[in-house]
C-alpha positions, -999 to +999 in steps of 0.1 A: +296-494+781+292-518+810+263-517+833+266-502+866+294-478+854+291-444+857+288-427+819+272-394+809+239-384+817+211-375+797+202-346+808+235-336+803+242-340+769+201-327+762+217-295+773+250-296+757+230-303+725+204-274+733+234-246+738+254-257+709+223-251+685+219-218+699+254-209+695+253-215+660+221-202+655+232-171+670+269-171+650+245-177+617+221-145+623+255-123+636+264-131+604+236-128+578+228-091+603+264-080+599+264-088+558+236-071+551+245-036+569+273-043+542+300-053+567+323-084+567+314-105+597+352-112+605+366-078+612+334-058+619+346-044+649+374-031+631+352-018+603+327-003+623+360+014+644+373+029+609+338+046+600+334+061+634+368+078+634+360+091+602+326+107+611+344+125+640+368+141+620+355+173+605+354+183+570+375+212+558+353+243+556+339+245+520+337+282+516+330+277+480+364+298+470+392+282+451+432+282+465+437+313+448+405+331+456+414+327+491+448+335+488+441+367+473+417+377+497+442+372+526+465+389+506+441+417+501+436+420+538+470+423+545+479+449+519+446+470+540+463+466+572+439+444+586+463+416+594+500+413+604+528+399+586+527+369+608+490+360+600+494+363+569+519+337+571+497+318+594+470+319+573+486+310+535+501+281+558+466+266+564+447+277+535+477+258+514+474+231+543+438+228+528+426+238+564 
């Protein structure tokens, strides 16, 4: 470069060299933090996304009864009178549902 033109200065490429270290520093523990939690680094966000919705949504209530066991105890209470026609419909509906 000739002398007395004006070129880049010093202090600015000491800088430039100090935030581009960081960066990759940073990208490099991102990475090794985001792989050990057992997720991949490149669709994380996405991941993590999938797993919430999942958590939010509630199991099916585990009575412990089988299909048929609770099947034949609606049908039971409807034969008593306790329940109508229509929920007993309503209710073989979910129950077959798996609600």
């Amino acid at each position: 470069m000739p002398q007395g033109s004006p070129g880049i200065p010093g202090w600015f490429i000491a800088i430039f060299v100090i935030v581009a270290i960081a960066g990759i520093g940073t990208s490099i523990w991102r990475y090794s933090v985001l792989r050990s939690g057992g997720l991949n680094p490149f669709v994380a966000r996405e991941q993590l996304e999938a797993k919430l919705n999942q958590s939010l949504t509630p199991p099916p209530p585990d009575t412990g009864q089988s299909i048929e066991q609770r099947l034949a105890e609606l049908a039971d209470l409807h034969t008593r009178g306790v329940i109508t026609d229509e929920e007993l419909k309503a209710g073989r509906a979910k129950i077959i549902a798996g609600e």
